[in-house]
Steps between C-alpha positions, in 0.01 A plus 500: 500500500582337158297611229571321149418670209348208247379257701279261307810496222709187368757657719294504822359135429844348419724694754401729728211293676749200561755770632244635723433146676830445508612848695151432733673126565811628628317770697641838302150612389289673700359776380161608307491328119347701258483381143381785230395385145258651222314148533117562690582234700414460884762404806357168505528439125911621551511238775371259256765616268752415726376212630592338161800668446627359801363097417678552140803703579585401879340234741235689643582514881126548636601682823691719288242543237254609797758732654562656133114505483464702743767823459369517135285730418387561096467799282345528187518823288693716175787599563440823306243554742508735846289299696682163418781659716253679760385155572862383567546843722208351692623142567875602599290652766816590739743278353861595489766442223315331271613315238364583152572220265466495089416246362372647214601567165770717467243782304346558803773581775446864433126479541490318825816671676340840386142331635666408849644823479194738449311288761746531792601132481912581436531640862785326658420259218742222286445368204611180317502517147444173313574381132723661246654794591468715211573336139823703465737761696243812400253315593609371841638925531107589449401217706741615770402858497160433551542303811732754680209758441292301768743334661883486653776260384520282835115447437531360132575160445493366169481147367552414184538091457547482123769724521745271424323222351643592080867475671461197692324325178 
């Protein structure tokens, strides 16, 4: 499964829901979609969401857009909240190696690896951790640290696309 972590965010919108079509349109996706947000929204209303992402970000491929449709799957909750992640627990259902990813603001890595964690969710688990990677070298150390608590190196991957933006200005 692929669960992503921030899922009605300008990231999601601008990025990840044209990415998604794309991998479904070269047939590499096809696994169980979860998106998890604090927004009370329903699966249909995340649809919605992407619908439009795709018609203003991508061209909106409808057989794709169905297919995408129908491996995602929506959850709303706190992420400083058990059941937010109990509710994940429940729809991985008997998935294997999923794919946690963060797209999230940095403050809250620690609360949603730790989250996953307490909730069983980091068993045989990645995790893809999106936007700055710490705002200096302690910071990325801490950031670091916490990770390898619930997870092992060859199940990190981190992305950090502004890393080099200052230099290349």
């Amino acid at each position: 499964a692929l669960v992503f972590f921030g899922a009605t965010g300008d990231l999601a919108y601008k990025k990840i829901f044209p990415a998604l079509q794309a991998m479904i349109q070269r047939g590499h996706l096809h696994v169980p979609i979860i998106g998890v947000a604090s927004s009370p929204w329903s699966p249909d209303q995340l649809k919605a969401r992407a619908k439009d992402s795709l018609e203003k970000h991508s061209n909106l491929d409808p057989a794709a857009y169905a297919k995408l449709c129908a491996q995602l799957d929506y959850i709303g909750g706190n992420y400083r909240v058990p059941a937010t992640f109990e509710k994940l627990h429940q729809a991985l259902g008997a998935a294997r190696r999923p794919l946690h990813y963060l797209a999230i603001p940095p403050s809250l890595f620690s609360t949603v690896v730790s989250g996953l964690s307490k909730s069983g969710c980091v068993k045989d688990a990645r995790v893809v951790v999106e936007k700055p990677f710490g705002r200096d070298l302690a910071s990325a150390q801490a950031l670091n640290l916490t990770l390898h608590r619930f997870f092992p190196e060859q199940a990190i991957f981190r992305i950090d696309h502004y890393l080099g933006k200052e230099p290349v200005q």
